[in-house]
C-alpha positions as CSV (number, residue, x, y, z in Angstrom):
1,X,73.8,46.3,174.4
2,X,72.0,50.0,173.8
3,X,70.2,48.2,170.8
4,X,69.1,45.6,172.8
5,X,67.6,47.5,175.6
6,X,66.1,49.2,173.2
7,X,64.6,46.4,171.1
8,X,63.0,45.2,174.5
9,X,61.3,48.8,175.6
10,X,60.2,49.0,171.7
11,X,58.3,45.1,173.3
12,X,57.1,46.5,175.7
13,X,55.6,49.5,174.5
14,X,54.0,47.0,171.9
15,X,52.7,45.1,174.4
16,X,50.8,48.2,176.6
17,X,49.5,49.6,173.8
18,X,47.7,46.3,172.9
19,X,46.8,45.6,176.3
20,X,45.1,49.8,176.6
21,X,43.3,49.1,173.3
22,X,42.0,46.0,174.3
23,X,40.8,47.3,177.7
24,X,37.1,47.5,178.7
25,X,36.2,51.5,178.4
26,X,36.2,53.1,181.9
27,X,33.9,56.3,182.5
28,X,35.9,59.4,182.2
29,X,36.1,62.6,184.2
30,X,36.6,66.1,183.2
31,X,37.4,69.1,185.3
32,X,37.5,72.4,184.8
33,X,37.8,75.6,187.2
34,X,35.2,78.3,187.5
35,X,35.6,81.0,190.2
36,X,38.3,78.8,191.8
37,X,35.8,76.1,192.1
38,X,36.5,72.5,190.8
39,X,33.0,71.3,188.6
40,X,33.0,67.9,187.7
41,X,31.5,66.6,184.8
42,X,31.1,63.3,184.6
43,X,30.5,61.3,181.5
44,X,28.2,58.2,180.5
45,X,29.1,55.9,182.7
46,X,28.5,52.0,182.4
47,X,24.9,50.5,182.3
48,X,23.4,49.4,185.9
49,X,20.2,48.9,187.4
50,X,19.2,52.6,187.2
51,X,21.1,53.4,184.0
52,X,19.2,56.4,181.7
53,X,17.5,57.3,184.7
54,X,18.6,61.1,186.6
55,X,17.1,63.0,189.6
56,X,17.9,66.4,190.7
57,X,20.1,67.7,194.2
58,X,19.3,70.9,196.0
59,X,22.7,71.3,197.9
60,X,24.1,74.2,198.7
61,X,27.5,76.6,197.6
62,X,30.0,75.5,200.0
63,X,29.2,72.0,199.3
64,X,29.7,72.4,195.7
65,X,33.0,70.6,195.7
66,X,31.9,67.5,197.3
67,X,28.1,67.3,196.1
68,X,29.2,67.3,192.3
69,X,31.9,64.5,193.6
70,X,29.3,62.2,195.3
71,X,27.0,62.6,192.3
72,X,30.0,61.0,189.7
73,X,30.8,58.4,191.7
74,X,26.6,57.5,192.0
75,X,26.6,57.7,188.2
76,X,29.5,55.4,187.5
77,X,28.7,52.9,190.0
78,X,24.7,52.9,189.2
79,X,24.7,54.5,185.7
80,X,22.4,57.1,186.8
81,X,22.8,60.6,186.5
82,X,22.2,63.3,189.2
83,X,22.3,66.7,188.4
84,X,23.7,68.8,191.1
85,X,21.7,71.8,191.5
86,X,23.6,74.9,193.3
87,X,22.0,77.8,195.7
88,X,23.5,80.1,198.2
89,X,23.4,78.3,201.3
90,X,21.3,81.1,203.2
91,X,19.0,80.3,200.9
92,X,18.4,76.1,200.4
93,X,15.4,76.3,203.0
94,X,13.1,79.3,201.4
95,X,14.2,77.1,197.6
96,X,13.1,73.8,198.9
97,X,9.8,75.1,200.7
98,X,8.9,76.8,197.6
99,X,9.2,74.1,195.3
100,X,6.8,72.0,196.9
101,X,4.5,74.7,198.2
102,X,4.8,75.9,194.5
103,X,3.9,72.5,193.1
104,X,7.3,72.8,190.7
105,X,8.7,69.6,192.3
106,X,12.0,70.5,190.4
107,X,14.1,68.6,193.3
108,X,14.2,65.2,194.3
109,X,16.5,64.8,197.3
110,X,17.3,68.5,199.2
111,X,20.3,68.7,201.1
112,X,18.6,70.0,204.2
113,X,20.0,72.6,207.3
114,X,19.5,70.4,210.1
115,X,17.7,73.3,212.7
116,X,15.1,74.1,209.6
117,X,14.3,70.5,210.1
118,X,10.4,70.9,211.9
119,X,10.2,74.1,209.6
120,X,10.4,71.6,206.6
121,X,8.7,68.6,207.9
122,X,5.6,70.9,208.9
123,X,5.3,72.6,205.0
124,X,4.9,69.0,204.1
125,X,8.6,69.1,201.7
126,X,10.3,66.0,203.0
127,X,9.0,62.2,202.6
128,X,8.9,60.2,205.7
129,X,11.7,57.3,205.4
130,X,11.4,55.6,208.8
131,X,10.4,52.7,207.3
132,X,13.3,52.7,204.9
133,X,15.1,53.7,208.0
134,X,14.6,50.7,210.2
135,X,14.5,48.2,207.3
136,X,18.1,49.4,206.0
137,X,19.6,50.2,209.6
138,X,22.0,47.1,209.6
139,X,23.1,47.6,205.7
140,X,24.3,51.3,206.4
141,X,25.5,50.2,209.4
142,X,23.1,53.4,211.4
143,X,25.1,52.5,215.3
144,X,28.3,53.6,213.7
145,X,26.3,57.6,212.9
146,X,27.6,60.5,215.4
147,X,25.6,59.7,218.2
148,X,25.9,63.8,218.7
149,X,24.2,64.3,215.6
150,X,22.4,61.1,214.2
151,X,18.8,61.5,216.1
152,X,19.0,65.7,216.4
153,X,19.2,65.6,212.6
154,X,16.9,63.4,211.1
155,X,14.1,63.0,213.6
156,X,11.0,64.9,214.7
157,X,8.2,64.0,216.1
158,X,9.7,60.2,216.2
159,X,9.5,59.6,212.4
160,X,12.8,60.1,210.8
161,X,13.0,62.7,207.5
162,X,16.9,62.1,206.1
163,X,20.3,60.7,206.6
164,X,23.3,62.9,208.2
165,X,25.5,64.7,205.6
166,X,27.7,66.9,206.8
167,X,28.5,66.8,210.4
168,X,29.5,70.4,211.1
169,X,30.9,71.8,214.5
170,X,33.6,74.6,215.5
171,X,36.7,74.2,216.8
172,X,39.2,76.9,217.5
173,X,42.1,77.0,215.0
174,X,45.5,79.2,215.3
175,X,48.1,80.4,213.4
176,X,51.0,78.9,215.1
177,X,53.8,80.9,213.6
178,X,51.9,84.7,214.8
179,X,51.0,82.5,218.5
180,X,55.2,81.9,218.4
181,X,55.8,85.2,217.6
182,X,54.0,86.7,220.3
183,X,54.8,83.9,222.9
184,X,51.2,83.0,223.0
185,X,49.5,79.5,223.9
186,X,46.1,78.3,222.7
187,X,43.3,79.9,225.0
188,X,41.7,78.3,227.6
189,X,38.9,81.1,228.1
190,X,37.6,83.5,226.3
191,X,39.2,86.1,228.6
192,X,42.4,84.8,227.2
193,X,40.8,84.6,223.5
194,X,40.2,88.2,223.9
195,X,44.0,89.0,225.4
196,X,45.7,87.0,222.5
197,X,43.6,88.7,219.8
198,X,44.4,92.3,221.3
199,X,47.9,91.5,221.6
200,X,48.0,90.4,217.8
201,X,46.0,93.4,216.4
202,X,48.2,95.9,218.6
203,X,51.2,94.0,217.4
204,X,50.8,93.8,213.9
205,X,48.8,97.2,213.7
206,X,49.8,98.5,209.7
207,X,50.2,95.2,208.6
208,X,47.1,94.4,207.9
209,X,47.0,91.5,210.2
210,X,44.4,90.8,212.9
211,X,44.2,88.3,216.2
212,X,41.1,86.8,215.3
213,X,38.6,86.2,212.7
214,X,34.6,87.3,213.6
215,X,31.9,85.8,211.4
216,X,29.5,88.4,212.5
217,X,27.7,88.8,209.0
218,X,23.5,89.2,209.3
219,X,22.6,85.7,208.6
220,X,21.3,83.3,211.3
221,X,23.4,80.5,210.7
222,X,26.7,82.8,210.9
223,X,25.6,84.8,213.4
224,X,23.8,82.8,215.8
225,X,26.6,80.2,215.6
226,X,29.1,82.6,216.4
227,X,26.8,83.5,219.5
228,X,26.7,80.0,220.5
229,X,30.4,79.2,220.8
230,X,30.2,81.9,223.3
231,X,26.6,81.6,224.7
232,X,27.2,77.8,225.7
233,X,31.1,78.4,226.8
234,X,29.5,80.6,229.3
235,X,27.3,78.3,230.2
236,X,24.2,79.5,228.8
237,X,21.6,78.3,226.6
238,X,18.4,78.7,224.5
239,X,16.0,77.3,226.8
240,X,16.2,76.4,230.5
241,X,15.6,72.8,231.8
242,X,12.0,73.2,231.5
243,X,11.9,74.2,227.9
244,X,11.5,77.8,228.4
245,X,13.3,80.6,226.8
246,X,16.7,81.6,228.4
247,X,18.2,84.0,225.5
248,X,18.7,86.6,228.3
249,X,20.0,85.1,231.6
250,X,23.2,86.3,233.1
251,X,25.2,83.9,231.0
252,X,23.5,84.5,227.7
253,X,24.3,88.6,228.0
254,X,28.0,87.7,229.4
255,X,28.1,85.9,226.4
256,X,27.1,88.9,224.2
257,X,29.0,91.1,225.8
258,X,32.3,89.1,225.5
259,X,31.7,88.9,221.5
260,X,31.1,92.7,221.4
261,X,34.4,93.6,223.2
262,X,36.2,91.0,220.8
263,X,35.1,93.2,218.0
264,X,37.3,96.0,217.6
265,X,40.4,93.2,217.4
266,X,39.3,91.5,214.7
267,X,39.3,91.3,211.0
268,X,37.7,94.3,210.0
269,X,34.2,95.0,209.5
270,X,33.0,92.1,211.5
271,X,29.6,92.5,210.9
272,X,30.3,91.8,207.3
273,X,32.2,88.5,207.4
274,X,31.2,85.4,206.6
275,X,32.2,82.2,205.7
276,X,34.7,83.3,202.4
277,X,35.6,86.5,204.5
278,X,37.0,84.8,207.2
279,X,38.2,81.5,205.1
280,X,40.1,84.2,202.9
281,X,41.1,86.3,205.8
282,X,43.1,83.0,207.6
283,X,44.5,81.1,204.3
284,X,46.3,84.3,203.6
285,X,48.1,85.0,207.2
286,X,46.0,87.6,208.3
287,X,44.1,86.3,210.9
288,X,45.3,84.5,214.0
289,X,42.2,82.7,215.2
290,X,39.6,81.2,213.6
291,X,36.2,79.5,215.0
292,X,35.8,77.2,211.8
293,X,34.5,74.3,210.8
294,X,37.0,71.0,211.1
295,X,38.1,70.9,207.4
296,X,39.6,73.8,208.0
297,X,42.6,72.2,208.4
298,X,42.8,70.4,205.4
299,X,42.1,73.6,203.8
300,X,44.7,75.4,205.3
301,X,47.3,72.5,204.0
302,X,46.5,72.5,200.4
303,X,49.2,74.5,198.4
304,X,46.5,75.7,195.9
305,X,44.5,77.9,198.2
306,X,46.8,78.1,201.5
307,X,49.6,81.0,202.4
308,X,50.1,79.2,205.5
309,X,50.6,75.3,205.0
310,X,50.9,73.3,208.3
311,X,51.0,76.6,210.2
312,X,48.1,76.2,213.0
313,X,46.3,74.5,215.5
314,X,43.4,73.3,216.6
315,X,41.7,73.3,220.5
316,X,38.4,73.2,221.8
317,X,36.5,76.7,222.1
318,X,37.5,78.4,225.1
319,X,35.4,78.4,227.9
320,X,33.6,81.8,229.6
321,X,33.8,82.7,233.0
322,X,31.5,81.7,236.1
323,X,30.3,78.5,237.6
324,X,28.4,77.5,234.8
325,X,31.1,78.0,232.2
326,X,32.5,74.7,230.1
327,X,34.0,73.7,226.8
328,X,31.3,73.2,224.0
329,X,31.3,72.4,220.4
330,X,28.4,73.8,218.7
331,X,27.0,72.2,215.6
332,X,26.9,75.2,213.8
333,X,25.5,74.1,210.2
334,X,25.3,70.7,210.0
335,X,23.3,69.3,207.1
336,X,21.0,66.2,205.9
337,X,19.3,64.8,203.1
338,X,16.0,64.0,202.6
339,X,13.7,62.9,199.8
340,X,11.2,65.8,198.3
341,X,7.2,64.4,198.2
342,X,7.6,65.5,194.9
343,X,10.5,64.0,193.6
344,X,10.2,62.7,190.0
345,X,12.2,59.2,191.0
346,X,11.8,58.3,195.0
347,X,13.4,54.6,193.8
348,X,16.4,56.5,192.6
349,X,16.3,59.4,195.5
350,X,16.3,56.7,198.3
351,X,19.1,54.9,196.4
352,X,21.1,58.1,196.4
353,X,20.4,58.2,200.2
354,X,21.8,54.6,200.6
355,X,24.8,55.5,198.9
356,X,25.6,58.4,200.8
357,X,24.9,56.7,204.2
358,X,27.5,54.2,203.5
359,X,30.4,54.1,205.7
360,X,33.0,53.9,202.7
361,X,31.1,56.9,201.0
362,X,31.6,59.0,204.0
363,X,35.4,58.0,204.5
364,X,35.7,59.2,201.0
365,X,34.0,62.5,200.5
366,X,36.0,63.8,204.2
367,X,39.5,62.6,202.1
368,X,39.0,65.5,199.2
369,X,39.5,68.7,199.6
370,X,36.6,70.7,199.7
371,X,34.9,68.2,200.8
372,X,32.7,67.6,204.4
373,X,32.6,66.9,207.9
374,X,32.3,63.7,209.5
375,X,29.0,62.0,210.4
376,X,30.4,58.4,211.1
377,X,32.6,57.7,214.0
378,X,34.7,55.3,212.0
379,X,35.7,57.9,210.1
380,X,37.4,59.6,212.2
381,X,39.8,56.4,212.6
382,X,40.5,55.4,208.8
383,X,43.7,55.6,208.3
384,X,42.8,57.4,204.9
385,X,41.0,60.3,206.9
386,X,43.9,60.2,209.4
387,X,46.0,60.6,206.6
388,X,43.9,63.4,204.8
389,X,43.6,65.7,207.7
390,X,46.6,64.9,210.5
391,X,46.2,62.9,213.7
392,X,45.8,65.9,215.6
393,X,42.7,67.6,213.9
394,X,40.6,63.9,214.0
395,X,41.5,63.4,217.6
396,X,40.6,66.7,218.3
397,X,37.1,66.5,216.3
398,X,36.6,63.3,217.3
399,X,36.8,64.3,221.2
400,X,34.7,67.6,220.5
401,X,31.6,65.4,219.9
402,X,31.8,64.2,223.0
403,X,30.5,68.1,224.2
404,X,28.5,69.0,221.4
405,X,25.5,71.5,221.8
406,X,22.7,71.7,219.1
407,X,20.7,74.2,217.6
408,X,16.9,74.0,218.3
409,X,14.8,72.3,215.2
410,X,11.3,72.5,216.1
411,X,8.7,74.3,213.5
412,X,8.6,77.7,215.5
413,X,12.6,78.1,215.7
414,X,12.4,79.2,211.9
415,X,10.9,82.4,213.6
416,X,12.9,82.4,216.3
417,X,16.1,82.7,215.0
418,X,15.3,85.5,212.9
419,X,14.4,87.8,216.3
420,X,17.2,86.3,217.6
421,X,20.0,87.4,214.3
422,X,18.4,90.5,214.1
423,X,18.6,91.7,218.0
424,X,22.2,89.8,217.8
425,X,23.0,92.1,215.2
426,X,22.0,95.3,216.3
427,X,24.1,94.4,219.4
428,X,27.1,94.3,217.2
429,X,26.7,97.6,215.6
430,X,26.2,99.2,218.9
431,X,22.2,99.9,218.2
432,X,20.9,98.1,221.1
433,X,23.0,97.3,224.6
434,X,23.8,93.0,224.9
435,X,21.3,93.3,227.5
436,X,18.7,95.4,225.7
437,X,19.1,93.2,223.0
438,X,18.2,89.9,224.3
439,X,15.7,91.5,227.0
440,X,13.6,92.4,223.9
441,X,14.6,88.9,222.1
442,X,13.1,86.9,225.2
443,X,9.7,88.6,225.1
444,X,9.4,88.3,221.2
445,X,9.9,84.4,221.7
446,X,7.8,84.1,225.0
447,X,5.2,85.9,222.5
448,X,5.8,83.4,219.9
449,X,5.5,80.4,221.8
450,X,2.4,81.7,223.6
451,X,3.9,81.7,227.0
């Protein structure tokens, strides 16, 4: 009986062995880790209509991951390359203006920061695709975009310049087994924020563990966002209803001063924490809150970079205090692409724009780790997204849409938002009062917008 099992596996082995060899070749992928980052390298993949052909793609750091992901799977269904070019993401604005102010044109589709937007469009870098727009809307399905984020990132002046990429916002995560611990619930305001991160810090004091995570590092889109999770909880905002500055009504310096007095309780030095501060700061246990973006939870479940697997939660941001005050989600980042007028290959460029403004694309790139945020609203109910990231965490992005607050992106904000980080920042460090510091803000953007 033994020698006749055996006669049949020897069969079957036969028999998948012939069927492998004769098997059409499929493209193959290789990966490798550098600095704990995946790289992707994707071979020759079968010939198509764009096959031998390559463009170039400005994206930036974080996105690594998922922008050398989307670029295999272009190649192996088109046959055309796309080589993924990497920069710090403080830095993908000044890169992209340069190349075409430069004349280099090394780039043909820039992933884009969404509030640099008019900033971009008025240096003449990205290639006006409202035609391609309207004449595509039904094939990519354009309805189904984030209504939150569809028009705020791609449009100015009614012409539209990309397609949504990332759709970025914060939520406020915790670390449910510290919250247990100290018989804490999730924070409704940022009174209580404040309470729960003191009780943490006093709690754990020699353990090297903190209530709460700051990204208060000198760069506008850290900073400012972490302003603006408390600058529109409080109920304040850039500009007033007539579309003049507001940076330093009551609420916007309540808001200030609520961030400052969160300070002394959080991962230490705040004003040096950024995005892989505070990332590294919560996957180990150290931290008990978190404003983060919404893959954060997918990030904090994968046993190759998490301490704490399946221990936190995710709420809205609390709220401030006063009439005014309300839940907001902030789209803090948040990133497009759009086609260089220099690109090399606009055929190719706009085809890698199709292919990243397709509905199964986005489902796929938010079910990797490492990968980005929602743009689509059906994402957030495939079952394979549902599956990636848990029930809880899509609901709860999917609902923080409904109060999301944008960043400004006309032309002038470029300058703005420097006054802005460096008067928020000198708040921080205790160089300038909260009120001091957006009093002298307000008048350097009244001066800027000539009013």
């Amino acid at each position: 009986m033994r020698k006749q099992s055996m006669l049949i596996l020897s069969v079957l082995a036969l028999l998948i062995l012939l069927i492998v060899a004769c098997a059409p070749a499929t493209p193959q992928t290789i990966e490798k880790v550098v600095e704990k980052q995946v790289v992707v390298t994707a071979t020759p993949a079968p010939a198509g209509k764009f096959a031998g052909r390559s463009i170039n793609f400005l994206a930036i750091q974080p996105h690594s991951v998922a922008s050398k992901a989307v670029a295999q799977w272009f190649e192996e269904e088109t046959g055309a390359r796309v080589n993924v070019l990497i920069v710090p993401y403080a830095n993908v604005t000044e890169k992209a203006v340069l190349d075409v102010t430069s004349g280099a044109g090394e780039y043909d589709v820039i992933e884009y920061w969404y509030p640099m937007l008019g900033s971009l469009v008025e240096n003449g870098v990205l290639t006006d695709i409202t035609d391609w727009w309207d004449q595509n809307a039904a094939e990519i399905q354009a309805d189904d975009f984030l209504p939150s984020i569809l028009e705020i990132y791609t449009v100015i002046d009614g012409k539209r310049w990309g397609v949504p990429y990332d759709g970025d916002l914060h939520l406020l995560f915790y670390n449910t087994t510290l919250f247990e611990k100290y018989n804490l619930q999730p924070p409704e305001t940022w009174d209580e924020y404040l309470e729960a991160c003191k009780t943490i810090t006093e709690g754990e004091k020699g353990n090297d563990i903190y209530g709460c995570g700051i990204m208060g590092a000198k760069i506008p889109i850290i900073l400012i966002g972490t302003y603006l999770n408390r600058l529109g909880g409080f109920g304040g905002s850039f500009f007033d209803e007539n579309g003049k500055p507001s940076i330093n009504s009551p609420e916007a310096v309540a808001a200030l001063e609520a961030l400052v007095a969160q300070l002394p309780y959080a991962l230490p030095d705040p004003t040096a924490v950024a995005f892989d501060e505070l990332l590294g700061g919560w996957l180990t246990g150290r931290v008990g809150m978190s404003e983060f973006w919404t893959d954060l939870g997918q990030m904090t479940d994968n046993p190759e970079q998490s301490k704490i697997l399946g221990e936190w939660g995710a709420v809205p941001l609390p709220k401030g205090s006063g009439p005014k005050a309300k839940h907001v989600a902030p789209l803090n980042a948040g990133f497009g692409l759009g086609v260089s007028t220099l690109a090399q290959d606009k055929e190719l460029a706009m085809e890698f724009l199709r292919f990243n403004a397709r509905p199964d694309i986005n489902v796929r790139v938010n079910t990797i780790v490492g990968g980005l945020d929602p743009t689509r609203l059906s994402t957030f109910d495939a079952p394979e997204y549902r599956a990636h990231v848990t029930d809880k965490l899509a609901d709860a992005a999917k609902a923080a849409h409904q109060n999301a607050v944008a960043w400004p992106t006309d032309a002038r904000w470029a300058d703005m938002q420097e006054v802005l980080n460096e008067n928020l920042s000198l708040a921080l460090t205790g160089a300038k009062t909260p009120q001091q510091a957006l009093d002298d803000t307000q008048a350097a953007w009244e001066k800027i917008l000539g009013q």
